[in-house]
N, C-alpha and C positions, 0 to 999 in steps of 0.2 A: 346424297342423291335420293330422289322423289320419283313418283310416280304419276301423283296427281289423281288416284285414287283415296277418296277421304274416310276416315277412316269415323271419324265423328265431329261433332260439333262441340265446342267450349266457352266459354263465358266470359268477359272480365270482371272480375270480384272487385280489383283495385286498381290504381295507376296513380303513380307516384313521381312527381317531376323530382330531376337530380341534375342541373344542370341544366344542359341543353337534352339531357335521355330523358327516355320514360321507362320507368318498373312497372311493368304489368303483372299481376295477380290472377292466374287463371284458374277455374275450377274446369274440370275434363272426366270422363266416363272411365279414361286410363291411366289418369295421376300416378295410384300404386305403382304402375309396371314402368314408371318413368325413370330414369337414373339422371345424379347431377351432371353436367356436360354433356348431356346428348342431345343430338339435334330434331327439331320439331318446328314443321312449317304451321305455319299460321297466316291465313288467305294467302298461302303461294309463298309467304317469307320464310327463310330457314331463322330461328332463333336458338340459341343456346339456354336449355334449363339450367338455373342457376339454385335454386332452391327447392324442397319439396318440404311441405307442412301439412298431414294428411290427405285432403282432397283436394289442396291447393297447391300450385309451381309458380313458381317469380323466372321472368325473364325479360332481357332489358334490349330497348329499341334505340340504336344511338341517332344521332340527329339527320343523320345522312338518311338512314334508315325510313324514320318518321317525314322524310321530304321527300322519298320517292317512292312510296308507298301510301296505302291506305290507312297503315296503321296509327298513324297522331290525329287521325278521326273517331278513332275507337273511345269508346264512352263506358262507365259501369256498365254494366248488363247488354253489351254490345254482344255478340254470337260471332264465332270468326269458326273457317272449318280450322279441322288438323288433321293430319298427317305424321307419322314418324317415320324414319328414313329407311329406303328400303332394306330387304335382307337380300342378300345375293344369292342365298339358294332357293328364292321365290320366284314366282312369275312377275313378267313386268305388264302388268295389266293396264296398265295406262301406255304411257309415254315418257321418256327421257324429261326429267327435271328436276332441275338443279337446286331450285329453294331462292335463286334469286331476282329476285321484281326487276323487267326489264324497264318499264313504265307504270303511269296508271292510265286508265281510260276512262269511257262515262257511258251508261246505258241511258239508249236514245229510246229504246222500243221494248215493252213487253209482250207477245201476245198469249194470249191462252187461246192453245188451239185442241179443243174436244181434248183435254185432259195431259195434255204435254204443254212446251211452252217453246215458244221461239223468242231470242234475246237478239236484239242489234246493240253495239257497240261501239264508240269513235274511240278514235286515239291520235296524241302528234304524231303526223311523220315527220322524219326527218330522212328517211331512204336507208336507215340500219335495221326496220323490221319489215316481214310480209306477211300476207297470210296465203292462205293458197287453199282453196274447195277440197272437199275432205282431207285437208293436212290437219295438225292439232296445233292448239292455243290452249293455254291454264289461264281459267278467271277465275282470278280468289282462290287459287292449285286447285281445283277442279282441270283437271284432265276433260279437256271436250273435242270434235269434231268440230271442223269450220263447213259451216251448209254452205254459206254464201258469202265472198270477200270482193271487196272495193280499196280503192284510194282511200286508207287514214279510216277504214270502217269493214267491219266484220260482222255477221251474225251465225248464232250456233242453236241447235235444236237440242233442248234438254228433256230428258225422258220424267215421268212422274218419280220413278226414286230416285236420283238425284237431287229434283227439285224437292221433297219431302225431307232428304237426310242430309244435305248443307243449307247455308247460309244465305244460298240464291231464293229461298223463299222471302226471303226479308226486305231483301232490293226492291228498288224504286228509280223509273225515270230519271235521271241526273244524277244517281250516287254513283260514286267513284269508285273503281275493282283494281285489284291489282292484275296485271298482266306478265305473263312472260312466255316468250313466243318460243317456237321448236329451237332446237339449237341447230339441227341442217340449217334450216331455213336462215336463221342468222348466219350462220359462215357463207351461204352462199349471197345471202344480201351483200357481205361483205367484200366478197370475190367480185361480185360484180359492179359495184362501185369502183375498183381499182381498172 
């Protein structure tokens, strides 16, 4: 369980096809305090560390993984946020998240407005997500606010640190986020399709 508050930014050092996986190679701020088997979202994906090597952790993306995600776009020296999983006797500063990509989507809009930034966003519908005006959305597990939602398209206002201390500085027009929507919001999508 997440939160969707980021805690820093990461690197990939290497990525290594094995199959249809990919081994990823990460360099991270918090490597040392990492332990093997524990869980650590990477843009919104929960992965399992599998190795640590001083400043470096390996964790691996199985194909399902890398097809429903952003992650089999990631390249050497790609930047993804992180997150580790929350503690229970913390606050939960963000929002309810789970670590699992519900879809991806694609950023239609950047703007910079006098030092903040406004993002629009598409995604398929198919009538199992929604968004809904100040409910939350995780892009790339960024925990955000929905300003403004439509049919199959959303936009969110991101404040200067956020945009400074993740990954959303890097985004571009057409690049693909991973998405995963409230979890109300999905059970009632759900209920109400029935």
């Amino acid at each position: 369980m997440f939160t969707g508050i980021i805690e820093a930014t990461g690197k990939v050092e290497k990525l290594e096809k094995q199959g249809t996986n990919v081994v990823f190679t990460f360099s991270g701020p918090f490597t040392q305090e990492l332990k093997v088997d524990q869980s650590l979202a990477h843009n919104g994906c929960c992965l399992t560390v599998e190795s640590i090597d001083g400043d470096l952790y390996t964790v691996t993306a199985i194909n399902e993984t890398l097809e429903k995600t952003n992650l089999g776009e990631l390249k050497v020296g790609s930047v993804v946020n992180l997150e580790r999983c929350m503690k229970m006797e913390g606050r939960l500063d963000g929002h309810i998240v789970q670590g699992h990509v519900d879809k991806t989507g694609s950023i239609v809009a950047i703007e910079n407005i006098n030092g903040s930034y406004y993002l629009t966003f598409t995604y398929e519908e198919d009538g199992s997500f929604t968004t809904v005006p100040q409910g939350s959305i995780t892009v790339n597990g960024i925990s955000l606010t929905v300003a403004d939602s439509k049919e199959n398209q959303f936009s969110v206002a991101i404040i200067p640190y956020t945009w400074e201390h993740t990954n959303m500085n890097t985004l571009k027009v057409g690049d693909r986020v991973n998405l995963e929507f409230d979890i109300i919001g999905k059970y009632v999508a759900k209920l109400m399709k029935r």
